[in-house]
C-alpha positions in Angstrom: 79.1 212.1 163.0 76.9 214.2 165.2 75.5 211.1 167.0 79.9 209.9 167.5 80.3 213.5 168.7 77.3 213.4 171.4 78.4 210.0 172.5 82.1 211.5 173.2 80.9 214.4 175.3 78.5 212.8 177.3 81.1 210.3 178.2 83.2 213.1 178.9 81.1 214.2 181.5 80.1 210.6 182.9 83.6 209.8 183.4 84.8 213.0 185.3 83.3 211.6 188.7 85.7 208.4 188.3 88.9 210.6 187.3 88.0 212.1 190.4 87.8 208.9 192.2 91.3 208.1 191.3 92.7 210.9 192.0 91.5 210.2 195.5 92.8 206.4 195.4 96.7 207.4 194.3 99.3 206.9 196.3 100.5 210.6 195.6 96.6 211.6 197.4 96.9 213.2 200.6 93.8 212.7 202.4 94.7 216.0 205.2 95.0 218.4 202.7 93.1 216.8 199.8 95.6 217.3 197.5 98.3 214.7 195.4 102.0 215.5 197.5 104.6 214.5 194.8 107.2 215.4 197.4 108.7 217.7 199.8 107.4 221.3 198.3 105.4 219.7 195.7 102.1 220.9 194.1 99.0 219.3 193.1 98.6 221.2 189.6 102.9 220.0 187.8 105.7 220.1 189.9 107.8 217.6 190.1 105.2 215.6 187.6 107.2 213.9 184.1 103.6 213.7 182.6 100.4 214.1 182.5 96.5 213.3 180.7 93.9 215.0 180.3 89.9 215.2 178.9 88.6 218.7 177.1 85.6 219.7 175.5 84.1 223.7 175.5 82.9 225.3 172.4 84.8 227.0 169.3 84.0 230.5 167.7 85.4 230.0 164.4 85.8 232.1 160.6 86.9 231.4 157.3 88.8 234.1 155.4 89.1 234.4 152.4 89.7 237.2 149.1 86.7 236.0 146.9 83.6 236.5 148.5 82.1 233.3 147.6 84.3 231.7 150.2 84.6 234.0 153.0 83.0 233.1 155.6 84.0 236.0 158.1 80.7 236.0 160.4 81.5 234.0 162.9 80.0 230.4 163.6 79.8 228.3 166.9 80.9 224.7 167.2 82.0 222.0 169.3 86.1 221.6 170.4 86.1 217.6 172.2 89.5 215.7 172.7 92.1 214.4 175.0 95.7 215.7 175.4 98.5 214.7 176.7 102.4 216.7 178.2 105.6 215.1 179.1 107.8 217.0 180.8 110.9 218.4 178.7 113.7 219.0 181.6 113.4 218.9 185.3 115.0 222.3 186.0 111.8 224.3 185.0 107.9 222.9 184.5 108.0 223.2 180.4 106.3 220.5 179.3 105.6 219.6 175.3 101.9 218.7 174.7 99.8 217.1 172.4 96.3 215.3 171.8 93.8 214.4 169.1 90.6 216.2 169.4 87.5 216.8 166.9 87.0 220.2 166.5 84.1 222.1 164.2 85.4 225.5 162.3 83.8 227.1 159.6 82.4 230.4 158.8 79.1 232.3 157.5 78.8 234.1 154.6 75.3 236.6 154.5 76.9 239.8 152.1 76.8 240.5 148.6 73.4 238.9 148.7 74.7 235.4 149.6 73.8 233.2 152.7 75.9 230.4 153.2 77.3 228.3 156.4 80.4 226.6 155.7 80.4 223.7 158.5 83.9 222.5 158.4 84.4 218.8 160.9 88.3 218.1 161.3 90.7 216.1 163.4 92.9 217.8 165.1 96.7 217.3 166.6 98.4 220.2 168.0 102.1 220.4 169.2 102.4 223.5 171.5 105.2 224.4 174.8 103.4 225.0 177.5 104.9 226.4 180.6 103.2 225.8 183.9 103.6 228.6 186.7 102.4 227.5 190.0 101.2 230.8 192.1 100.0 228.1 195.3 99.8 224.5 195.3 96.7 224.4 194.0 96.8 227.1 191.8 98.9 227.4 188.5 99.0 229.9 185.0 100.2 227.9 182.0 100.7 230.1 178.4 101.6 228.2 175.8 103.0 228.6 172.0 102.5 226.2 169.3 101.3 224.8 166.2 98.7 222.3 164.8 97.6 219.8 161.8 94.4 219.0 160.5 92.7 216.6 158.6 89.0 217.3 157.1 86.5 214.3 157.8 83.0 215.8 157.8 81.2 219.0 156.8 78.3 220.4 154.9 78.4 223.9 152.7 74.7 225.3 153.5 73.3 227.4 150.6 70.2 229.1 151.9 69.3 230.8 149.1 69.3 227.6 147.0 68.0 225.4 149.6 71.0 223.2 149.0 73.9 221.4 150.8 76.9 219.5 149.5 79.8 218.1 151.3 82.6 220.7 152.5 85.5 218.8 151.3 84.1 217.8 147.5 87.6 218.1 145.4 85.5 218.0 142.3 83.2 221.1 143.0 83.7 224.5 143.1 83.4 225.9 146.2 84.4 223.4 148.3 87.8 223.4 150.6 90.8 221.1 150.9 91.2 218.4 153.6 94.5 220.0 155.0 95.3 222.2 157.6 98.0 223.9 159.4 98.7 226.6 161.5 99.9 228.4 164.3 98.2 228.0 167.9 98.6 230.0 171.2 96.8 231.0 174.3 97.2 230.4 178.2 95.7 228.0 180.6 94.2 227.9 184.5 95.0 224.4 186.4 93.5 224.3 189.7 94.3 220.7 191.3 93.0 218.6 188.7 90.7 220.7 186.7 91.6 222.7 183.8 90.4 225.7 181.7 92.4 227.8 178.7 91.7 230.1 175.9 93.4 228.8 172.8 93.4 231.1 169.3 94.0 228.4 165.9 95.3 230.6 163.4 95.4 228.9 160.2 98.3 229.2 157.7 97.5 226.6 155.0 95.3 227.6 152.2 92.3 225.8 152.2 90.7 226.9 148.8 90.8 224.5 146.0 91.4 227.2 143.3 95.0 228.0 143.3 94.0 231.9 142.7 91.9 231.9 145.5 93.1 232.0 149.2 91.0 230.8 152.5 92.2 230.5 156.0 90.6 229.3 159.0 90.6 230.9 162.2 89.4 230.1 165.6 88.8 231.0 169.0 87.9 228.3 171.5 87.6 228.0 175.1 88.0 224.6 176.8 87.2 223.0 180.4 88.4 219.3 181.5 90.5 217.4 183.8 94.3 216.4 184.5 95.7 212.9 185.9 
């Protein structure tokens, strides 16, 4: 998985030059101001555009939270956030669009009280639906805040037991411990476009209970911050 991960964001980054290359070559590009014209008052970043694609990858600060202490994992771990995404344009009155992708993105937690040390590494596919509204301050320039929600489906992970010296898979139904596949929550934050790059600050907060005891609850939670492009 880690090797599949790599592969993605290098080829993220090999294929930015050619995004750029065709956003030179379409017939929107205007080579005296360096911009894509969509029409008379148009701007580079979304007006006047039905849809749009785009690459993102940046990291993810991420918890689990939980009320029994063997699963809480409320130090917070690093990870990787890698996808694509996608908006379509919901009326032509105002620049709301409806967005959604697939991405890969790695939550989990740490757990180092009560005399435990554990790293829960927690690998899941992603798809979030969120509004997003794009407002354009120049034509290059454009703030985009956005209001959502996502699902996700666990595919990889390890639960690290330090003091033990032991690991076992993250999504075991069968052990104790471990969490369920499922999850669902609530996702907000606000974006930068600036011609066709793109930045944002996105909060995952999760609303499914990911704990396979019934008496036990655990939510994830995450913070990430993504770069990429826009075509």
């Amino acid at each position: 998985m880690k090797k599949i991960i790599t592969t993605i964001v290098l080829a993220t980054f090999v294929l930015m030059p050619s995004f750029g290359q065709t956003y030179t070559r379409s017939k929107y590009y205007n080579r005296n101001t360096g911009r894509l014209d969509y029409g008379h008052g148009a701007r580079g970043s979304y007006m006047n555009r039905d849809t749009y694609f785009g690459f993102r990858v940046g990291p993810a600060f991420t918890t689990v939270n939980s009320d029994n202490p063997f699963l809480d994992g409320g130090s917070v771990k690093t990870g990787l956030n890698v996808g694509v995404a996608a908006g379509i344009a919901l009326t032509d009155r105002a620049p709301l669009f409806l967005e959604s992708g697939i991405y890969y993105v790695e939550k989990g937690g740490k757990n180092k009280r009560l005399g435990y040390d554990f790293t829960y590494n927690l690998g899941y596919i992603e798809v979030p639906f969120v509004l997003k509204y794009a407002y354009n301050i120049d034509r290059n320039l454009s703030i985009q805040p956005f209001f959502g929600g996502y699902f996700a489906g666990g595919v990889a992970g390890k639960i690290k037991d330090f003091d033990n010296r032991e690991a076992y898979s993250s999504f075991d139904d069968d052990m104790d411990g471990a969490f369920k596949r499922f999850d669902a929550g609530l996702r907000m934050g606000v974006g930068v476009g600036f011609d066709l790059f793109y930045a944002d600050l996105t909060y995952d907060l999760g609303l499914s209970n990911i704990g396979n005891d019934a008496f036990d609850d655990a939510h994830n939670s995450a913070v990430m911050l993504t770069f990429g492009v826009n075509f």
